[in-house]
N, C-alpha and C positions, 0 to 999 in steps of 0.2 A: 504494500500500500504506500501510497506517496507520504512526502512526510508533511506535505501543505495538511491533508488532507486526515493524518495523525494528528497534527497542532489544533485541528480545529474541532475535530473531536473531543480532546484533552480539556480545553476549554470551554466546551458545551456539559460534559462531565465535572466541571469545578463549577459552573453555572447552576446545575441542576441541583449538586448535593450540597452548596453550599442555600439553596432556597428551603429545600428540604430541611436543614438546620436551624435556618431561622426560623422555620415559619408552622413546620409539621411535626418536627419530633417531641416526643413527649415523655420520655426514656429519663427516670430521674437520677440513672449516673450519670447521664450526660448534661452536665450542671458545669455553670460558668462560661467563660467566654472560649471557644473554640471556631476554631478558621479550617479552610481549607487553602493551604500554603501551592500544593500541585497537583497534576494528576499525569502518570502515565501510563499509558496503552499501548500492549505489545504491538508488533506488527500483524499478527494476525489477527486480532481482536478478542483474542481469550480472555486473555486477564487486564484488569484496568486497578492499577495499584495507586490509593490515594495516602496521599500525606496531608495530614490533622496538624496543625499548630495547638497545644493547652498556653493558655495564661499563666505566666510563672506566676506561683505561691506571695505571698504576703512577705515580706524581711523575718517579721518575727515568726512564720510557720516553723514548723521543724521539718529539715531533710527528710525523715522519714513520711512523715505525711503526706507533703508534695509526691513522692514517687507513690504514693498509697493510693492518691487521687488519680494520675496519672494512669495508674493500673487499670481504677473504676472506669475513668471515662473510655479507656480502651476499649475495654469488656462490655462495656454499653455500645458504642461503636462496631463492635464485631459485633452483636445482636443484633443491631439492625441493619446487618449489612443485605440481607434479601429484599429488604423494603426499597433502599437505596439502588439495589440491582432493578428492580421494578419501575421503580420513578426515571431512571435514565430509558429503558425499556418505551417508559409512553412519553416522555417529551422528543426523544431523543431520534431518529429516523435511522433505523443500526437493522442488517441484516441478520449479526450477529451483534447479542449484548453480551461486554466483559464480564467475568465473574467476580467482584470485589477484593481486594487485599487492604485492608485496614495497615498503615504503616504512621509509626510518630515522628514527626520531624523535629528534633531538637537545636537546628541550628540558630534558631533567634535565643533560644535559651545560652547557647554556644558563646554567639557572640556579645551579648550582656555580660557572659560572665568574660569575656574576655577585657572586655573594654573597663570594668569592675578594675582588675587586673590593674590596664593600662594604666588608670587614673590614680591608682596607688600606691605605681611608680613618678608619677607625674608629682606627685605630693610628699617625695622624699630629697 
């Protein structure tokens, strides 16, 4: 498949589920602020692997919590990953529909903590 025609796909797939997120789920792991950062779709249209942004935790949470959330919202997340497969199914004009892979993107968490880092170098 072309890759114009991958690209735009991918983006009709982060269109759908991120409306779905806002607007339909109802899922009470699935609490707080979550994004849909990307999406990619093999070349044959099997699988369509999406990556979830979570909201980093509070200063004063504790580590362990934050990943405990983390876990939850995933687990809600793969729950309703069939519903998700459906909704692209009827917006979406797909001879074949991917089958979901729930995947978390930690690199905005990455780079906060990097830049955490930097500025605490910057202040010595």
């Amino acid at each position: 498949m072309k890759k114009e025609r991958l690209a735009s796909i991918e983006k009709e797939v982060i269109r759908v589920v991120s409306a779905a997120l806002l607007t339909e789920i109802k899922n009470p792991k699935i609490r707080g602020i979550i994004s849909v950062t990307r999406a990619k779709v093999t070349d044959d249209l099997k699988f369509a692997d999406i990556y979830f942004s979570i909201l980093a935790p509070a200063e004063g949470d504790a580590p362990g919590e934050a990943e405990n959330r983390k876990k939850e919202v995933e687990a809600g997340l793969e729950e309703i990953r069939g519903y998700l497969r459906k909704k692209i199914a009827e917006e979406i004009d797909l001879r074949l529909v991917p089958d979901i892979r729930i995947k978390i993107d930690d690199s905005m968490e990455y780079a906060a903590k990097i830049n955490k880092i930097l500025d605490g170098l910057k202040g010595k």
